[in-house]
SEDREN-506569 format. One record per atom (N, C-alpha, C): residue in three letters; atom name; x, y, z. Coordinates in steps of 0.1 Angstrom, whole numbers, plus 2048, in hexadecimal, padded with zeros to 3 digits. Atoms other than C-alpha are relative to their C-alpha. Layout:
R   aa  at   xx   yy   zz
R  ALA  CA    X    Y    Z
...
END
This chain:
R   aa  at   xx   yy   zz
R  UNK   N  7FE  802  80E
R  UNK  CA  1F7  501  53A
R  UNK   C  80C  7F6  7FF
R  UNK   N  7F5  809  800
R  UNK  CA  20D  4E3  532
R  UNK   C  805  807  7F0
R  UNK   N  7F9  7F8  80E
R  UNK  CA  229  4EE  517
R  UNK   C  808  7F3  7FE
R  UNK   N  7EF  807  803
R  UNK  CA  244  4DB  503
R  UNK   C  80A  808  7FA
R  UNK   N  7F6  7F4  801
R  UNK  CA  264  4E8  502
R  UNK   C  80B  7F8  7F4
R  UNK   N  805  7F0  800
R  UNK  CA  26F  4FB  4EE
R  UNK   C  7F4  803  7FD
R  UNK   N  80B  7F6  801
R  UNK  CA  251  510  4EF
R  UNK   C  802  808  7F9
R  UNK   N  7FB  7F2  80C
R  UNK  CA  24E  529  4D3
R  UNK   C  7F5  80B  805
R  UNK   N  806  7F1  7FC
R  UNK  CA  23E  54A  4D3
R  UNK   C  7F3  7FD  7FE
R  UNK   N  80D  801  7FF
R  UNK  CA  21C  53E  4D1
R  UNK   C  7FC  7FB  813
R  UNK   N  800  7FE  7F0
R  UNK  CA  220  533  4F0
R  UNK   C  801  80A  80A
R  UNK   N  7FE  7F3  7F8
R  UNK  CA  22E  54F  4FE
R  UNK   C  7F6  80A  802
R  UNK   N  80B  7F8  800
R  UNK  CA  215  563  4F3
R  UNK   C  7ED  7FA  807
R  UNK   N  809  804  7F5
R  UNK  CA  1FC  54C  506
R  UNK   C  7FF  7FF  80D
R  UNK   N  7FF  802  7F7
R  UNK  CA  20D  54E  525
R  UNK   C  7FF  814  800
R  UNK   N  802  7F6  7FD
R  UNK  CA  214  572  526
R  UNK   C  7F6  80B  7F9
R  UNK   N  80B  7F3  80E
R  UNK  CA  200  596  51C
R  UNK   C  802  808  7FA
R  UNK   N  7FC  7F5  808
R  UNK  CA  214  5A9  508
R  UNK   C  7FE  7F9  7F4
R  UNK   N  804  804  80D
R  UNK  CA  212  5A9  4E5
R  UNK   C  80A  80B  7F7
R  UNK   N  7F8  7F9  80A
R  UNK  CA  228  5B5  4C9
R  UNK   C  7FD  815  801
R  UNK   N  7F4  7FD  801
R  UNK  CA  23D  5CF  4CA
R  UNK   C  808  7FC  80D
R  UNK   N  7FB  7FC  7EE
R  UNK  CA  242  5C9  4F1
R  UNK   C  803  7EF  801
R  UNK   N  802  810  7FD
R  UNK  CA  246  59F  4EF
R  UNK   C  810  7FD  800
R  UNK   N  7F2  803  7FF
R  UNK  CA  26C  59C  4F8
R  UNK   C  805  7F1  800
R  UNK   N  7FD  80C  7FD
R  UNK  CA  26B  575  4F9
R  UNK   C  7FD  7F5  7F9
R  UNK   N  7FF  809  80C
R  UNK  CA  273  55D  4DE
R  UNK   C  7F5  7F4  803
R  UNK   N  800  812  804
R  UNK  CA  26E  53A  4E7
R  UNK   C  802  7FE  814
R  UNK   N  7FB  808  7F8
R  UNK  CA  26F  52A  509
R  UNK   C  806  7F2  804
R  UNK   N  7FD  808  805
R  UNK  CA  287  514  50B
R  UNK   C  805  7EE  80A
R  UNK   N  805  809  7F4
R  UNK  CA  27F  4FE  52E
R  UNK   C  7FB  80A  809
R  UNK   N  807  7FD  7F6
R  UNK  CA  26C  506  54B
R  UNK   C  7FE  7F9  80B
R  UNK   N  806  805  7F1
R  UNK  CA  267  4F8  572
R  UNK   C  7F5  80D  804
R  UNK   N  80D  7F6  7F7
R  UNK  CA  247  50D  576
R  UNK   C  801  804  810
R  UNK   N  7FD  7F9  7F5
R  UNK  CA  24B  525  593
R  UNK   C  80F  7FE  807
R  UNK   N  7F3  7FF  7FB
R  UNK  CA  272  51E  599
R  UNK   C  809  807  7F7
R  UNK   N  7F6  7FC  80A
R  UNK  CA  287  524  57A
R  UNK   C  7F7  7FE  7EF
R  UNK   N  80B  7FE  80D
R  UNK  CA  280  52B  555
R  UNK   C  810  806  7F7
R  UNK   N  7F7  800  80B
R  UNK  CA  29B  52C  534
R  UNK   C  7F8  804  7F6
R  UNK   N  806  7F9  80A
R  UNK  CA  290  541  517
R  UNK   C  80B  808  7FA
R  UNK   N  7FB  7F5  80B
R  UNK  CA  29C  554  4F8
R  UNK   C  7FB  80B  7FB
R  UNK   N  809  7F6  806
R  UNK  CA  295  573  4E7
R  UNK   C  80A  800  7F4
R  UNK   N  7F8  7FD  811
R  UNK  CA  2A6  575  4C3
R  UNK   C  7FC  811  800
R  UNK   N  802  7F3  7FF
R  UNK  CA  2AC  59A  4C1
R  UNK   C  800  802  7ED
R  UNK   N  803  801  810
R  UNK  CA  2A2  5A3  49E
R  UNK   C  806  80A  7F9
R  UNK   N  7F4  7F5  804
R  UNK  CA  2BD  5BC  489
R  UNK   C  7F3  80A  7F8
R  UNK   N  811  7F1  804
R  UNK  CA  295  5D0  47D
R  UNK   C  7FA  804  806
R  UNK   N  80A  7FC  7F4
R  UNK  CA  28C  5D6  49D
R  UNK   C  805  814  7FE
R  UNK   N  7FF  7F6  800
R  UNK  CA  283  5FC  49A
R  UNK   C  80A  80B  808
R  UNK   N  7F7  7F7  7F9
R  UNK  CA  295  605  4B7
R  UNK   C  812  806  7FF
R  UNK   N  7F5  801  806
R  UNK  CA  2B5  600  4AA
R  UNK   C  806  811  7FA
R  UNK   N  800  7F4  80A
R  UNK  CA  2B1  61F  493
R  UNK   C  805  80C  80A
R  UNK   N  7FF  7F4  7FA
R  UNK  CA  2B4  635  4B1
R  UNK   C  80C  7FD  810
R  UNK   N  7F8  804  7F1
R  UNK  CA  2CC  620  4CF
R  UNK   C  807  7F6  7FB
R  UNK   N  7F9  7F4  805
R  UNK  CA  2E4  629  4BC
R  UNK   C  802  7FA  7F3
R  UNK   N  7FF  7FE  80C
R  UNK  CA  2E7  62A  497
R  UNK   C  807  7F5  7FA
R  UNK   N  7F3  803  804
R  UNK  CA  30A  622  48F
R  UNK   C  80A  7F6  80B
R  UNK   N  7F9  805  7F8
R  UNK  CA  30D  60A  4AC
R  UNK   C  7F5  7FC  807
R  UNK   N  80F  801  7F9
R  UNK  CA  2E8  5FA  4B4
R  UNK   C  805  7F2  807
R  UNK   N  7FB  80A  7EE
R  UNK  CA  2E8  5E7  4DB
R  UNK   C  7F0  801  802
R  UNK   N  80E  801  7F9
R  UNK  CA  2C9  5DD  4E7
R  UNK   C  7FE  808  80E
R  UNK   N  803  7FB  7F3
R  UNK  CA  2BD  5F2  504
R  UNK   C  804  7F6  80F
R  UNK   N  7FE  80A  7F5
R  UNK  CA  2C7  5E4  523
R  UNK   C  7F1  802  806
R  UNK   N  80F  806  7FA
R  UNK  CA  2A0  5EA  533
R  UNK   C  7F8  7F9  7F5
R  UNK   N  805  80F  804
R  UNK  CA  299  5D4  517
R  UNK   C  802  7F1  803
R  UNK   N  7F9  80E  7FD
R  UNK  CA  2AE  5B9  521
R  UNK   C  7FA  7FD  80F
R  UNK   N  806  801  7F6
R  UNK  CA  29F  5C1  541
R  UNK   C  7F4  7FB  803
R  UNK   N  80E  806  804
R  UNK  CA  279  5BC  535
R  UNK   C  800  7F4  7FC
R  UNK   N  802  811  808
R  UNK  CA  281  59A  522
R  UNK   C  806  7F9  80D
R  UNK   N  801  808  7F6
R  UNK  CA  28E  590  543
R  UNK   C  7F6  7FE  808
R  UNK   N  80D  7FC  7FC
R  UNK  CA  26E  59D  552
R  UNK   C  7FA  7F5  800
R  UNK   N  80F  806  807
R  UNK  CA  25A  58B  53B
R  UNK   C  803  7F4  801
R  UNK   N  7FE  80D  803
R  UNK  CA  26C  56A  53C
R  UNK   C  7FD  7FB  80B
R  UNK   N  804  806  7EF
R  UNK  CA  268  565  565
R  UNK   C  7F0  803  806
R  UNK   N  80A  800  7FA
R  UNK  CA  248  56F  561
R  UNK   C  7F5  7F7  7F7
R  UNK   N  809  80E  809
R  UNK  CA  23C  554  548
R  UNK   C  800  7F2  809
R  UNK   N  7FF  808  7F6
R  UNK  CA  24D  53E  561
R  UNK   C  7F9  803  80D
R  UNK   N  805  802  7F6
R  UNK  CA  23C  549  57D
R  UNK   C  7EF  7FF  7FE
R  UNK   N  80E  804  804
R  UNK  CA  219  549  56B
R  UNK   C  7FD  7F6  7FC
R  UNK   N  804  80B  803
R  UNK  CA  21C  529  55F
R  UNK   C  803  7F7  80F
R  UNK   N  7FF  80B  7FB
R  UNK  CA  222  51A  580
R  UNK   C  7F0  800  80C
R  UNK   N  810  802  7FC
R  UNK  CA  1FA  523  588
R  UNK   C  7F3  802  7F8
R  UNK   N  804  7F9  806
R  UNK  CA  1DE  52F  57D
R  UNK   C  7FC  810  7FD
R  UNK   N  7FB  7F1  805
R  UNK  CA  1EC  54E  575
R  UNK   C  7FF  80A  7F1
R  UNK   N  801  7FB  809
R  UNK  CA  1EA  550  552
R  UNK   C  7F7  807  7FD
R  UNK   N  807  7F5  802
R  UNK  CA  1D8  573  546
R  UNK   C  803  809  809
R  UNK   N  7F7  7F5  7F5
R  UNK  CA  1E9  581  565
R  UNK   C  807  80C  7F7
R  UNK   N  7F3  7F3  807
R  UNK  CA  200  5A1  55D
R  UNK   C  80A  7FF  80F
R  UNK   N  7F8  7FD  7FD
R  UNK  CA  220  5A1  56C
R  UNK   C  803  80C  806
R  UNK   N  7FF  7F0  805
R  UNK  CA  227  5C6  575
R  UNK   C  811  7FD  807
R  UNK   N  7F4  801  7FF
R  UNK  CA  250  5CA  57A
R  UNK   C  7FF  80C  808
R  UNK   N  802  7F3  7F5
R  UNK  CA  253  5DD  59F
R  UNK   C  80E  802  804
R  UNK   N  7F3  7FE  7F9
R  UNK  CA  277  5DB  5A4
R  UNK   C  809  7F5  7F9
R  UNK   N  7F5  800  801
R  UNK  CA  29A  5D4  599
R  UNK   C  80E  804  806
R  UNK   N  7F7  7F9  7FA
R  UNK  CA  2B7  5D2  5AC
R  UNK   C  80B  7FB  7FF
R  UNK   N  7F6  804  807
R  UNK  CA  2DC  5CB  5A4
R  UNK   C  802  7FE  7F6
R  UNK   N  801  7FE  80E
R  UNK  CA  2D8  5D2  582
R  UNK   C  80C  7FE  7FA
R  UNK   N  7F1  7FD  805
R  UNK  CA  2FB  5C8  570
R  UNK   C  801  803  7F0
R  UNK   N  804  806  80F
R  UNK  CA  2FD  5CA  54A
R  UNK   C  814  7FD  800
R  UNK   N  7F2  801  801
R  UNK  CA  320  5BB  53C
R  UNK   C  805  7FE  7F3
R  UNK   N  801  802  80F
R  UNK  CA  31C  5B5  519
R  UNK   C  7F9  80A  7F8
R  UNK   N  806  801  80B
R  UNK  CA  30E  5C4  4FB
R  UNK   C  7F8  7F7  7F9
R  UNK   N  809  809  809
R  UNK  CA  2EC  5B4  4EB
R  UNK   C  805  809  7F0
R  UNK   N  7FF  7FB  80E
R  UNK  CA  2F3  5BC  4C5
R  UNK   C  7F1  7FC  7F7
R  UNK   N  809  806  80B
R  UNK  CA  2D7  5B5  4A9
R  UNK   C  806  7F5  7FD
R  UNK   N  7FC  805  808
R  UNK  CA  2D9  596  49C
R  UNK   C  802  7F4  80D
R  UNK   N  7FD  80B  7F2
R  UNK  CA  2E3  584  4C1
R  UNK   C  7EF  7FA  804
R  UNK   N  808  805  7FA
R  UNK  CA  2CC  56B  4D3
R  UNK   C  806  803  80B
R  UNK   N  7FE  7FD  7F3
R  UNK  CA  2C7  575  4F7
R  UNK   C  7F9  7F2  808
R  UNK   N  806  80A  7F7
R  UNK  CA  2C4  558  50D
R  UNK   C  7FA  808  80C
R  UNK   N  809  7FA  7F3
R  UNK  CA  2A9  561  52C
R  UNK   C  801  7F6  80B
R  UNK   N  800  80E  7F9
R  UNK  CA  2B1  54D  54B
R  UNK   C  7F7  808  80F
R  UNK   N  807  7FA  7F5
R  UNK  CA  29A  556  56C
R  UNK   C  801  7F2  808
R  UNK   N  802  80C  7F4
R  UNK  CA  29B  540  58E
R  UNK   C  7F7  80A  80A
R  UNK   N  80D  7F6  7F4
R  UNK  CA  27E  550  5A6
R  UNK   C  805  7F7  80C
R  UNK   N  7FC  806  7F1
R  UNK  CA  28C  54F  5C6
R  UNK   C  7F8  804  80C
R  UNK   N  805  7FE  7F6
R  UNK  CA  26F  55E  5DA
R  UNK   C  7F1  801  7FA
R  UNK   N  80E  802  807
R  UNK  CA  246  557  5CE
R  UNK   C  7F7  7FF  808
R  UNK   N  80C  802  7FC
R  UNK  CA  225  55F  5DD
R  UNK   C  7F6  805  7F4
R  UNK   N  812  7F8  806
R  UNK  CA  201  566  5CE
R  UNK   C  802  80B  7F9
R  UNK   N  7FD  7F1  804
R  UNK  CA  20A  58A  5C7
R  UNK   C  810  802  7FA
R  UNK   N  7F5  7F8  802
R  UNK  CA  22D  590  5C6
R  UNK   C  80C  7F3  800
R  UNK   N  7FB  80A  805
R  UNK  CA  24C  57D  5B6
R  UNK   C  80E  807  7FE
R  UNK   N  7F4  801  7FB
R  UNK  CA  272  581  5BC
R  UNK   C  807  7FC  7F3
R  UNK   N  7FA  80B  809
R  UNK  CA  289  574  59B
R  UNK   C  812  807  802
R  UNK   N  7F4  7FC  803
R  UNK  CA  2B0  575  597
R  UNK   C  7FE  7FD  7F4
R  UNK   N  805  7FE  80F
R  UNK  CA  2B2  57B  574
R  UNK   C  810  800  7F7
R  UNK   N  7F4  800  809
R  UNK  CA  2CF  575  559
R  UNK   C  801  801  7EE
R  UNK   N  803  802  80A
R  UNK  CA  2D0  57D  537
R  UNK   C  810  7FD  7FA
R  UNK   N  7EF  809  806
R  UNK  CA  2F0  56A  522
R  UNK   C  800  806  7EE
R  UNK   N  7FD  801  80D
R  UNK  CA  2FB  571  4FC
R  UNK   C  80B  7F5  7FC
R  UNK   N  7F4  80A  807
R  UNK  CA  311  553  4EF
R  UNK   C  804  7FD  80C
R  UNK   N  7F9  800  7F5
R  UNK  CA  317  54B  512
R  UNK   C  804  807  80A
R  UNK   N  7FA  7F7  7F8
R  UNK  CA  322  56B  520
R  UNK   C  7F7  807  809
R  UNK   N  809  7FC  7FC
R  UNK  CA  310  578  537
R  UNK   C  7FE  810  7FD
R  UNK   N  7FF  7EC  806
R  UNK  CA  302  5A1  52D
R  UNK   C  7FB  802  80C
R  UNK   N  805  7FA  7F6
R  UNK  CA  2EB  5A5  54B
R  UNK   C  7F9  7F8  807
R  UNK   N  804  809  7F5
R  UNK  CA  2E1  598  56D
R  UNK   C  7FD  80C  809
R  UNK   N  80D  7F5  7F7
R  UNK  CA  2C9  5A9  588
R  UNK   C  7F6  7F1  808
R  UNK   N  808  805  7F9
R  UNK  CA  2B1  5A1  5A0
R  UNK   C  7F4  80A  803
R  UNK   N  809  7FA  800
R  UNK  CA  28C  5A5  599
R  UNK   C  7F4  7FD  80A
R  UNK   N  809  807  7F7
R  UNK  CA  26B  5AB  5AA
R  UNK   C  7F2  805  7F8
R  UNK   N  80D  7F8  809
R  UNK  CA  247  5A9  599
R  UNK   C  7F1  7FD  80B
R  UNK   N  80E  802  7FE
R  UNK  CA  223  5AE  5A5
R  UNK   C  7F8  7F6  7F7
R  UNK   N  810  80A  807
R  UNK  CA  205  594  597
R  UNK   C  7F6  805  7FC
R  UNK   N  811  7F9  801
R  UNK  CA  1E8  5A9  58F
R  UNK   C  7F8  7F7  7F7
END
């Protein structure tokens, strides 16, 4: 699938298979198919969850922040075959840091570099930034099905 960047959510939703409420991934905003991959998620201040993590002081889940990284290295890794209609499945996480606060209202930059890729199985260091800062950094590993 050849893209122009930025990519908007139409795209997105042609590379990956989730679908609203679970679509953590704005816009991508370059790509080197199968190496590295820059993406956003605009966190939206009506996202339901909000209402309940926590009220009087709503933070985006950090295994959200975790999934929109997911989802962003694995757009980049499906687009660097013919992968797309694949599913991703997320088998592992390790060095998980978080260091920031996502708030409503922030854009989350998604940054992934796949530092280890076969047929099946796919390796990513993973970063997500707010205004520059970094909130959370990990190293992921997904299945192909």
């Amino acid at each position: 699938m050849e893209l122009t960047y930025p990519a908007g959510r139409d795209a997105v939703l042609a590379i990956l298979p989730h679908r609203d409420p679970f679509v953590w991934v704005s816009r991508i905003l370059s790509c080197e198919p199968g190496v590295r991959i820059e993406a956003e998620f605009d966190v939206d201040p009506d996202l339901p969850l909000f209402a309940g993590h926590f009220p009087e002081h709503p933070v985006l889940p950090g295994v959200i922040v975790m999934e929109a990284l997911a989802q962003a290295a694995s757009c980049c890794v499906l687009l660097a075959g013919d992968d797309c209609g694949k599913v991703g499945f997320l088998t592992g996480i390790d060095k998980a840091k978080f260091r920031c606060q996502v708030r409503p209202g922030d854009t989350l930059r998604l940054e992934a570099r796949i530092v280890k890729s076969s047929s099946r199985m796919c390796v990513a260091e993973v970063e997500a930034l707010v205004d520059g800062r970094l909130a959370a950094s990990a190293v992921q590993k997904y299945v192909l099905a």
